[in-house]
C-alpha positions, -999 to 999 in steps of 0.1 A, spaced: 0 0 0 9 35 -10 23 58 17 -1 88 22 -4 124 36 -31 138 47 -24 172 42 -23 163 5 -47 140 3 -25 119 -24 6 95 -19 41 97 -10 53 114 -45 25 137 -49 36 153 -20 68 155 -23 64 173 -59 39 197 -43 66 206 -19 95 208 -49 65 229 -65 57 254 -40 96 256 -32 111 261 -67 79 275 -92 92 310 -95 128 295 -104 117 275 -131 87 301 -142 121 319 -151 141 292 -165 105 287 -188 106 321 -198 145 325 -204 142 294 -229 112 309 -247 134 341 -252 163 324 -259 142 301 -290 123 338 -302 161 350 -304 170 322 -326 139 321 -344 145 361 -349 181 352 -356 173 331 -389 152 349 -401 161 382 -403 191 365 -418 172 345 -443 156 380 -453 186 396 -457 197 371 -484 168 377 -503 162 414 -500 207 411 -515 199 391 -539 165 412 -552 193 447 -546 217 427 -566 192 417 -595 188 454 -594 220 465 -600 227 438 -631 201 463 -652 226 489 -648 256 465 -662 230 451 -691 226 492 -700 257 497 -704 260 523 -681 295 512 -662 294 542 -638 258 536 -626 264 501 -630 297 507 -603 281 528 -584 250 503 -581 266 477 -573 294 494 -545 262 499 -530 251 463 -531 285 452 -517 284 481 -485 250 474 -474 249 432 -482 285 425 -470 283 384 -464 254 375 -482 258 358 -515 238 389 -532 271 409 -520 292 381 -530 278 383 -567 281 418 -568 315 422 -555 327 395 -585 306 412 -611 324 448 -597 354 434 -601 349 419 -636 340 452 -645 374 470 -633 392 439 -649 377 447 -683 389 484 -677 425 470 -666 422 483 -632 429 451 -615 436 464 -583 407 482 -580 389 447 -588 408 431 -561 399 458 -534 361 449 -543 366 415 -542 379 416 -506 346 413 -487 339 383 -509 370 365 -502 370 367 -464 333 356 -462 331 317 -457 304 309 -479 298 291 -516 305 324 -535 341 321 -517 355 299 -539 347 319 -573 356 345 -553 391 338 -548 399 323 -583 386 359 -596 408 379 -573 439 349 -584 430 361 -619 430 397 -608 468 392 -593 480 375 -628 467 407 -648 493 424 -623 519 401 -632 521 391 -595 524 354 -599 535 341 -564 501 362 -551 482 344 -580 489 311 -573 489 317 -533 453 329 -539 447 301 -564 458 277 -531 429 291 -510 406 286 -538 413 250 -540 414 247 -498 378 263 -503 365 242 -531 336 223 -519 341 192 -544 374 175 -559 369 190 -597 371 226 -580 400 218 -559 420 201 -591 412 232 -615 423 258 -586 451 236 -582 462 238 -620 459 270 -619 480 278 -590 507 258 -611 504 274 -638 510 309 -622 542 295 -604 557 281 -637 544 314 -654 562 334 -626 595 308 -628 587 293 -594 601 258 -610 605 242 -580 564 251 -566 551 244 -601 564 213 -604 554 196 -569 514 205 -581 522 186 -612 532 162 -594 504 156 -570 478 161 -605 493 134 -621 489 112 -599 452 112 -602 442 108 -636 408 111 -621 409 152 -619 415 157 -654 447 172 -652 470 147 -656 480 148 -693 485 185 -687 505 177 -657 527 152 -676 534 186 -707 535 207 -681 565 189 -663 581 180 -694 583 222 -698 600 226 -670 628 201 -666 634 215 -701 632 257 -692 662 267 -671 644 284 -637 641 321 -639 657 341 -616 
């Protein structure tokens, strides 16, 4: 048989929640209320970041009628904006890569590289294209050991193998194009071991080049 009190009127365990009750309720009425905050903040969290994303990728669509016109200084001026306000969001990613393209097709590649900074540094799928842009921005400087370094993060960012081997390549090919012999060849190397990535029979010319070419000082 049960135990019982009779100033519950119930057994042994009603009681003693009753007491745990009457003892702790405000304590856990604000534990209640701390978690629902804490799941509005999260809720809030997502998304005013999930609306963000849309409302840079609508200001980004925006600013691509400017680049169809024609109109390159609206079209900058467009999409800078795009880029200030969106920094982090794949709308500002696009629009910091189309920026740049447009400075590239000027010959201002630095100015394509500043633009392209926010784009790099945000983790992210636009990272990737962003980096191989700015490695492409670095070889219209001539700057070949920046090209291929930035060609390295692309391919550490790549998100599947085919990226990774085509960032890879092309960090090779700005070493060898800047006479780094010695960092060209170990890429070749490591691409020709995997015919897999479709680089090997470049890898295989590619190596033959340099243990022909004298290393440039």
């Amino acid at each position: 048989m049960a135990e019982t009190s009779a100033a519950y009127g119930g057994d042994l365990g009603e009681q003693r929640f009753a007491e745990f009750w009457d003892r702790y309720r405000q304590h856990l009425a604000w534990i209640g209320a701390i978690i629902i905050l804490a799941l509005a903040g999260a809720w809030f969290y997502v998304r005013s970041q999930s609306l963000k994303q849309e409302h840079a990728e609508t200001a980004f669509q925006q600013a691509l009628v400017s680049v169809q016109s024609g109109n390159i200084p609206l079209a900058q001026s467009d999409l800078k904006k795009v880029v200030a306000r969106y920094g982090g969001t794949n709308g500002g990613a696009e629009a910091a890569m189309t920026l740049a393209k447009l400075y590239y097709q000027q010959g201002n590649y630095q100015a394509g590289i500043d633009a392209l900074k926010t784009a790099v540094s945000t983790k992210g799928d636009m990272q990737y294209e962003a980096l191989v842009l700015e490695g492409a921005g670095y070889e219209g400087l001539s700057k070949w050991s920046d090209a291929a370094a930035t060609y390295g993060k692309a391919a550490d960012a790549a998100r599947f193998d085919e990226g990774k081997a085509q960032a890879q390549a092309m960090a090779a090919r700005a070493y060898q194009a800047g006479g780094d012999k010695a960092n060209a060849a170990k890429i070749w190397e490591t691409l020709l071991k995997d015919p897999k990535n479709g680089f090997d029979n470049e890898a295989k010319v590619r190596l033959g080049e340099l243990q022909a070419a004298p290393m440039k000082v």
